[in-house]
DSSP file (Angstrom, degrees, kcal/mol; ACC not computed):
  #  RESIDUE AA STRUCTURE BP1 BP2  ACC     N-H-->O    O-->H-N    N-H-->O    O-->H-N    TCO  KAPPA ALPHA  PHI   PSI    X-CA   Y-CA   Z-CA
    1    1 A X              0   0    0      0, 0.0     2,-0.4     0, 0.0    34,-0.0   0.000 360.0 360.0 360.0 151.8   77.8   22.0    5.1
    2    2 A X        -     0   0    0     33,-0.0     5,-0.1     0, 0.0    26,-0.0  -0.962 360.0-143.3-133.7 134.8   78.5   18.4    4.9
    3    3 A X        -     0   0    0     -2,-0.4     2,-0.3    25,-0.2     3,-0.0  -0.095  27.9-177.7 -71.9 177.0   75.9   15.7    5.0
    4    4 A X     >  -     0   0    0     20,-0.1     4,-1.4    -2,-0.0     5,-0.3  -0.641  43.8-108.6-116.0-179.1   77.4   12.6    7.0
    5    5 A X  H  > S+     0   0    0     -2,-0.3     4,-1.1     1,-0.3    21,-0.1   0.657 119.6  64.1 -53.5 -37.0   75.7    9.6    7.5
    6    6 A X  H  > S+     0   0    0      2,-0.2     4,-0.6     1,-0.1     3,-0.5   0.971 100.6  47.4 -38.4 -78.2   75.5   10.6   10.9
    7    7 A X  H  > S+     0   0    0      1,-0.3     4,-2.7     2,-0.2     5,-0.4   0.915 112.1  50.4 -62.7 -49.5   73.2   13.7   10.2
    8    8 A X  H  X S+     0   0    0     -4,-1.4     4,-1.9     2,-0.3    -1,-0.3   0.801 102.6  62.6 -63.1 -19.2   70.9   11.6    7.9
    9    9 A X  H >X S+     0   0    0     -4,-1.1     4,-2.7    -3,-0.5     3,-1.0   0.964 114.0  41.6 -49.9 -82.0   70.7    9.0   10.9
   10   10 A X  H 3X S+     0   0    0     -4,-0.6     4,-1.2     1,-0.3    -2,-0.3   0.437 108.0  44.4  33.8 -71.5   69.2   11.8   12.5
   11   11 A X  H 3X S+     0   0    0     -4,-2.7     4,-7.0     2,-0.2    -1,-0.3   0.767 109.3  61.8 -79.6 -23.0   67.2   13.5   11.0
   12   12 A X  H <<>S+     0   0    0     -4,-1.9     5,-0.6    -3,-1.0    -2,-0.3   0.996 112.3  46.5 -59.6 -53.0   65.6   10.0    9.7
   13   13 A X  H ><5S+     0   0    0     -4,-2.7     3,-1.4    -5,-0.2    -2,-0.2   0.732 107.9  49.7 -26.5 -48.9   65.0    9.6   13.4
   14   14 A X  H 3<5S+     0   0    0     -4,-1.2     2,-0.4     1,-0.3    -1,-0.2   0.978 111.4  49.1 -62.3 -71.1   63.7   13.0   13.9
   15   15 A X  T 3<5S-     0   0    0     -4,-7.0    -1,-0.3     1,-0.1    -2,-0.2   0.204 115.6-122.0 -65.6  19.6   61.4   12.3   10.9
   16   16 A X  T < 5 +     0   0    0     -3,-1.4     2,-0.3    -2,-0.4    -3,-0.2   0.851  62.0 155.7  31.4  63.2   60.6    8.8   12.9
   17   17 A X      < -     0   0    0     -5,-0.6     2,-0.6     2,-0.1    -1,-0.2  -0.638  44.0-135.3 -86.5 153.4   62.0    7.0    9.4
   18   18 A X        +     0   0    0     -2,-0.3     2,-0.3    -6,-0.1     0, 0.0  -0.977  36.0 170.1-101.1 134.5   63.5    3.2    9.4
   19   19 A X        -     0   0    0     -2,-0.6     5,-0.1     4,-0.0    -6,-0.1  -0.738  25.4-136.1-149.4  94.0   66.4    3.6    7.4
   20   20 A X     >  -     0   0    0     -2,-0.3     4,-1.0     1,-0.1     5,-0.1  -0.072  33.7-111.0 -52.9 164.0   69.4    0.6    7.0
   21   21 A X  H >> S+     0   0    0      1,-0.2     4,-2.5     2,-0.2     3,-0.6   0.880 121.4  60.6 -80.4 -27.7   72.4    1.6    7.1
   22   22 A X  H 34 S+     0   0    0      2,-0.2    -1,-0.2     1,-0.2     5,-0.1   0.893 104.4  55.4 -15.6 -72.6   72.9    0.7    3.1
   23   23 A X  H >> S+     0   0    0      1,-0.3     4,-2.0     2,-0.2     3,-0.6   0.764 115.0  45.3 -49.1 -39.2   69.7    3.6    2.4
   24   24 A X  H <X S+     0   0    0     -4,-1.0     4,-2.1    -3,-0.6    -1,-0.3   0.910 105.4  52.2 -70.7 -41.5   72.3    5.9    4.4
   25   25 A X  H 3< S+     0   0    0     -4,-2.5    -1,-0.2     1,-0.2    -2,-0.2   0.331 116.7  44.6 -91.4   6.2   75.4    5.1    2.8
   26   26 A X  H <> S+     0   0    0     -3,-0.6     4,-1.7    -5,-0.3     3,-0.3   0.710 111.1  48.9-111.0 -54.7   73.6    5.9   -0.4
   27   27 A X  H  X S+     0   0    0     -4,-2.0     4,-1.5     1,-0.2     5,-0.4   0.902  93.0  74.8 -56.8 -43.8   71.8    9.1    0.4
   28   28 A X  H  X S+     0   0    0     -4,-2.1     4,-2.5     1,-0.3   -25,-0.2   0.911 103.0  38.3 -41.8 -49.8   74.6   11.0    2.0
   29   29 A X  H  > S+     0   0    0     -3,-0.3     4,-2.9     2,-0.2    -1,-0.3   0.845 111.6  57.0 -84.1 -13.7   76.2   11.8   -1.1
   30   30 A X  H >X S+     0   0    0     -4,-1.7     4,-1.3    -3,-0.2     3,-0.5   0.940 107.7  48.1 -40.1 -79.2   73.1   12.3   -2.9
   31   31 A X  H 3X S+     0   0    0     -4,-1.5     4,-2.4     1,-0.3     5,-0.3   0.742 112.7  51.8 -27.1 -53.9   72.2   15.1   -0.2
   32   32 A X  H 3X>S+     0   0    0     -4,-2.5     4,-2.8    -5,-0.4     5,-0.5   0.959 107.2  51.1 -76.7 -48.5   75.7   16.6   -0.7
   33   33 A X  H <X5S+     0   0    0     -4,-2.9     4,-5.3    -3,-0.5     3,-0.4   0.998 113.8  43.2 -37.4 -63.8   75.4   16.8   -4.7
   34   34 A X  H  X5S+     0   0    0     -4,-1.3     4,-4.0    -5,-0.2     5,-0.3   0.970 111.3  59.8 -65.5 -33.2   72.0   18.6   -4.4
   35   35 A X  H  X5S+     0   0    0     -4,-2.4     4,-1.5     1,-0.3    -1,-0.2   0.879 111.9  37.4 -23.9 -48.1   73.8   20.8   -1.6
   36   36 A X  H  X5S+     0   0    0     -4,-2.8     4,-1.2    -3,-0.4    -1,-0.3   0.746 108.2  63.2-106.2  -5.8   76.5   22.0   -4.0
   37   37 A X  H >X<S+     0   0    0     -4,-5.3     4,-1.5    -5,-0.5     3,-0.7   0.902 109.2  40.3 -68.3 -50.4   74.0   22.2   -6.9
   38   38 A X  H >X S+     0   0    0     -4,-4.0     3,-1.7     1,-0.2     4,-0.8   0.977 117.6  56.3 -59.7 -50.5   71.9   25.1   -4.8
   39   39 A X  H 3X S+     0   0    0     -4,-1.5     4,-0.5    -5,-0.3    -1,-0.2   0.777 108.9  38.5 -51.9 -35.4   75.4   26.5   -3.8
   40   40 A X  H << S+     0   0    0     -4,-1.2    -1,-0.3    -3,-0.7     3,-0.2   0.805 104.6  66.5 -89.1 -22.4   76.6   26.9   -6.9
   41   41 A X  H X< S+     0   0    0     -3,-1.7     3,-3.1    -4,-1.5    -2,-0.2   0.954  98.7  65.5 -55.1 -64.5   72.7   28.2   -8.1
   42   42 A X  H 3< S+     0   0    0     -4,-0.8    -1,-0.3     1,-0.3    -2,-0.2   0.863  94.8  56.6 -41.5 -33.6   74.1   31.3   -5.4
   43   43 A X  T 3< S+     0   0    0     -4,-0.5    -1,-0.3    -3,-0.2    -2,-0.2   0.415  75.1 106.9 -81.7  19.9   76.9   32.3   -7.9
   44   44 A X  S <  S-     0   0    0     -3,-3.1     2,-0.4     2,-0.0     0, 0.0  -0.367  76.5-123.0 -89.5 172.7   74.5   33.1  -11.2
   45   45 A X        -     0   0    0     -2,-0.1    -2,-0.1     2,-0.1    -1,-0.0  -0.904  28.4-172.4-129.1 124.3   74.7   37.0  -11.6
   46   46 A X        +     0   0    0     -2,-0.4     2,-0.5     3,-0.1     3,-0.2  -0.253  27.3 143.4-140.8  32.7   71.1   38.2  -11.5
   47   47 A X  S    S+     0   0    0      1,-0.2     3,-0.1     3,-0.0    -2,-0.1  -0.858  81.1  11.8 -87.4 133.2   71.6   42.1  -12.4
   48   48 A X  S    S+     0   0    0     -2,-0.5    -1,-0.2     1,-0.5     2,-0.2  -0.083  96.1 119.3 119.7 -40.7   69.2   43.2  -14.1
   49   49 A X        -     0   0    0     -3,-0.2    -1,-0.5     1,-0.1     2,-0.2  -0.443  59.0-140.9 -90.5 124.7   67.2   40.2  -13.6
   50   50 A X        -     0   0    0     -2,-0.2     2,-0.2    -3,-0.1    -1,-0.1  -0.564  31.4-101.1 -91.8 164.6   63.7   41.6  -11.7
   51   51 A X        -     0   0    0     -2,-0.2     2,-0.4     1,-0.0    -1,-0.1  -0.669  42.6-163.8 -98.0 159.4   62.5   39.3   -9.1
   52   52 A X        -     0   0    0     -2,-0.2     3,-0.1     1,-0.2    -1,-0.0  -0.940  29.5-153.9-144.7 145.6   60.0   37.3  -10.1
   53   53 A X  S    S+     0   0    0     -2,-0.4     2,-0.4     1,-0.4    -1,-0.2   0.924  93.1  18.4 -96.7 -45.7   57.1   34.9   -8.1
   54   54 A X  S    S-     0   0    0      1,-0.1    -1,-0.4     4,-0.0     4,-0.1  -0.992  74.4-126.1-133.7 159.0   56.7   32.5  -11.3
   55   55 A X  S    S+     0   0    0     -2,-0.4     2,-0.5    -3,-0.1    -1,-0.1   0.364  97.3  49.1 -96.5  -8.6   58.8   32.0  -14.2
   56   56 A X  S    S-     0   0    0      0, 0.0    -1,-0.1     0, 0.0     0, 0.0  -0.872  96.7-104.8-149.2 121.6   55.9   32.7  -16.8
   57   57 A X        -     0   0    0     -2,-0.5     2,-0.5     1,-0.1    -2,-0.1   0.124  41.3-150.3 -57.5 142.3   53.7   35.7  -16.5
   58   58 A X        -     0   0    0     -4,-0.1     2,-0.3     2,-0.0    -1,-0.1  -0.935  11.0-165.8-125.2 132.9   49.9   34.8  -15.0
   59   59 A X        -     0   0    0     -2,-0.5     2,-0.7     0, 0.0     3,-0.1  -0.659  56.1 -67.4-112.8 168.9   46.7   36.3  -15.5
   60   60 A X        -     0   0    0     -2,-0.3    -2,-0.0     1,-0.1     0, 0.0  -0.644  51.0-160.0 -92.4 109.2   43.9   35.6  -13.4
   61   61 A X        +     0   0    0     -2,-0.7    -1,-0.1     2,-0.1     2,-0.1   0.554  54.4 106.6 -96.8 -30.2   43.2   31.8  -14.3
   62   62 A X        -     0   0    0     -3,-0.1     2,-0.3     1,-0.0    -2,-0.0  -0.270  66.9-124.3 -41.2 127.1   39.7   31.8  -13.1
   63   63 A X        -     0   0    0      1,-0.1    -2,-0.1    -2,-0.1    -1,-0.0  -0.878  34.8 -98.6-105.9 131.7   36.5   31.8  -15.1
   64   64 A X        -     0   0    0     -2,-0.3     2,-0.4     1,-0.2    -1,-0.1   0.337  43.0-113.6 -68.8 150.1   33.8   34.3  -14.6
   65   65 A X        +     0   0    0      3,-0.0     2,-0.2     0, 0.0    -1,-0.2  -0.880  46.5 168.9 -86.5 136.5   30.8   32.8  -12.1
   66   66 A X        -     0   0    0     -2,-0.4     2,-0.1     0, 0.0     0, 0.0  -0.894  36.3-106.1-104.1 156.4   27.5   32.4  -14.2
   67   67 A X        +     0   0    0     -2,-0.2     2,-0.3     3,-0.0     0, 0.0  -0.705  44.2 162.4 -79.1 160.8   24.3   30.7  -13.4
   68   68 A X        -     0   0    0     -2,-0.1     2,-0.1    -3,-0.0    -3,-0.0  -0.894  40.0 -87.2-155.5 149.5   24.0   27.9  -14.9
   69   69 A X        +     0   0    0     -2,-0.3     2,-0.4     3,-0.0     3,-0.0  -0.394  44.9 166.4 -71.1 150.2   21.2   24.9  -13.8
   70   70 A X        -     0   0    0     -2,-0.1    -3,-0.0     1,-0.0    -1,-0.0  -0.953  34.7 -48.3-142.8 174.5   21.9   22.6  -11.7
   71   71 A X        -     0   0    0     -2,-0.4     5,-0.2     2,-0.1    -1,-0.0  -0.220  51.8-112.2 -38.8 118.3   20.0   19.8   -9.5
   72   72 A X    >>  -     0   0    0      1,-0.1     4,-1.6     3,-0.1     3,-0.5   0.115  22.3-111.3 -69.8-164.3   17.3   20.2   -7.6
   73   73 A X  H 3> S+     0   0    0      1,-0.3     4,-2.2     2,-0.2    -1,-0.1   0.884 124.1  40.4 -77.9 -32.1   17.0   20.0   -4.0
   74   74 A X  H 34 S+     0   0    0      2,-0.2     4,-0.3     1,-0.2    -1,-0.3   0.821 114.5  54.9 -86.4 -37.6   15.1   16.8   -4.3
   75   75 A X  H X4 S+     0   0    0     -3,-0.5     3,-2.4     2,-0.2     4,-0.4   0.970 110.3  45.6 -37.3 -80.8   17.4   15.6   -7.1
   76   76 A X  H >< S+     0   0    0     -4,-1.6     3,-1.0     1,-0.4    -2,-0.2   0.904 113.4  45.1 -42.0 -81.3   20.6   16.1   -5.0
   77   77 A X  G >< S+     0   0    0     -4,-2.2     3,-3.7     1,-0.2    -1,-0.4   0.601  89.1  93.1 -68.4  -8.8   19.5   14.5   -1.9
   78   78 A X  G <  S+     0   0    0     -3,-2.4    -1,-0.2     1,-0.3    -2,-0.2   0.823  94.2  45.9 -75.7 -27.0   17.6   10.9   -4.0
   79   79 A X  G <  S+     0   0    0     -3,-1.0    -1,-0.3    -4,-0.4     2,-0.3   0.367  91.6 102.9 -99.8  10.3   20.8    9.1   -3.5
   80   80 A X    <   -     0   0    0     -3,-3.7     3,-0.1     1,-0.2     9,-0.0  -0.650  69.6-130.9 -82.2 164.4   21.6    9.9    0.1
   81   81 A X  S    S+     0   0    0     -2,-0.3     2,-0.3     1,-0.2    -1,-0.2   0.934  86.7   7.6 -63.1 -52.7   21.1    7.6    2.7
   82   82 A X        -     0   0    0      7,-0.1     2,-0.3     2,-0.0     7,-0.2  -0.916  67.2-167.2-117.4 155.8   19.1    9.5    5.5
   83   83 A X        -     0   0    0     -2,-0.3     5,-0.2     5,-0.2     2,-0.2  -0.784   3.0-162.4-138.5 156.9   17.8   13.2    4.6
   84   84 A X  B >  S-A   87   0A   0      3,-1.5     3,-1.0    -2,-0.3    -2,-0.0  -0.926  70.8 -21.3-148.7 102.9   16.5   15.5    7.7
   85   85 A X  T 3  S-     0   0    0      1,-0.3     3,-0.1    -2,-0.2     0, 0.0   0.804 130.8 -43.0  64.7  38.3   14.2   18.8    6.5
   86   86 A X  T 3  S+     0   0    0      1,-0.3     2,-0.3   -12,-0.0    -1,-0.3   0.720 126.4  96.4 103.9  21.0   15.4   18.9    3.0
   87   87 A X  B <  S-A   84   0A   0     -3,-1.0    -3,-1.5   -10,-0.0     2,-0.7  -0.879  78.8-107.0-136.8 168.4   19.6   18.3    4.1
   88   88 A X        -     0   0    0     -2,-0.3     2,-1.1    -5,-0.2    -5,-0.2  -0.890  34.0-133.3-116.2 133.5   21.3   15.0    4.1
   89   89 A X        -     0   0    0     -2,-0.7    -7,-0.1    -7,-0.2    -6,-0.1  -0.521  23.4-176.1 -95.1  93.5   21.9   13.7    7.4
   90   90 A X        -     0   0    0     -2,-1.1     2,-0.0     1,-0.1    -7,-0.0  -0.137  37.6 -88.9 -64.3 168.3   25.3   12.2    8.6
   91   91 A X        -     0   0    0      1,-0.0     2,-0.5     2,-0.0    -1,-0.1  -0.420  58.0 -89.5 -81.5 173.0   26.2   10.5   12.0
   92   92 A X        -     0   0    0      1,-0.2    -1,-0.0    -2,-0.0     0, 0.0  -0.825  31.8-164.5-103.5 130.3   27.4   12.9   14.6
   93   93 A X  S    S+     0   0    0     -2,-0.5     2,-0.2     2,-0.0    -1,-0.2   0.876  78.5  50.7 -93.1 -33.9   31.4   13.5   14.4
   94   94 A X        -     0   0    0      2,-0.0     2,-0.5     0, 0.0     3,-0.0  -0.624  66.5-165.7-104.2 156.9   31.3   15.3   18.3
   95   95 A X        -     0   0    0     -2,-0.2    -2,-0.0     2,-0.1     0, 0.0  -0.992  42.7  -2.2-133.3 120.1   29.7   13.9   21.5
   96   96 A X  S    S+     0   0    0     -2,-0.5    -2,-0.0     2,-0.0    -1,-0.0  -0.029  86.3   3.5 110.6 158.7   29.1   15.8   24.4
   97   97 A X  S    S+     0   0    0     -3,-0.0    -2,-0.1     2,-0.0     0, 0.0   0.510  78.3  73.9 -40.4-170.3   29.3   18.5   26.0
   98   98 A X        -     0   0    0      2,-0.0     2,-0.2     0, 0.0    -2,-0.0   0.452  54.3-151.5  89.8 106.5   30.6   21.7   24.8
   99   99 A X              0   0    0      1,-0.1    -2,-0.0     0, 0.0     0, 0.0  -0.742 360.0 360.0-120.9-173.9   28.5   24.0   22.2
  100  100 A X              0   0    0     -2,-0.2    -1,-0.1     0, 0.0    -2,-0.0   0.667 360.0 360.0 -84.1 360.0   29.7   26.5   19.7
């Protein structure tokens, strides 16, 4: 498939981009290089090759949960601006009718 100036008109539109016509007349052939770089990507021979989700084998990256201390309640809240019954109180983001 062949980029033209056209299609990147177009799709900048789509994407509601402003694009002179300069930025166009530059990108098309960009777009068409990486186009026939993946194309050519289809012709590598991959038998043998297992499929594979990332290129370097993953172990579970995560670190065990421990307790550990942390601030207390009283701590936590000393720098909020309003607290309500031990919770820090925000404005309200809904108005109105409607419950959960």
């Amino acid at each position: 498939m062949k980029i033209t100036e056209e299609t990147v008109s177009h799709v900048a539109r789509l994407a509601r981009l402003a694009m002179p016509e300069a930025e166009r007349s530059l990108l098309a052939p960009q777009l068409n290089d990486i186009l026939e770089y993946a194309a050519s990507l289809q012709q590598v021979d991959l038998e043998g090759v297992p499929p594979t989700s990332h290129p370097f084998e993953q172990t579970n990256v995560l670190r065990e949960d421990e307790v550990r201390p942390s601030l207390s309640r009283d701590a936590a809240l000393a720098n909020a601006p309003e607290t309500e019954d031990g919770q820090v109180r925000v404005p309200a983001v809904l108005e109105g009718g409607g419950g959960a």
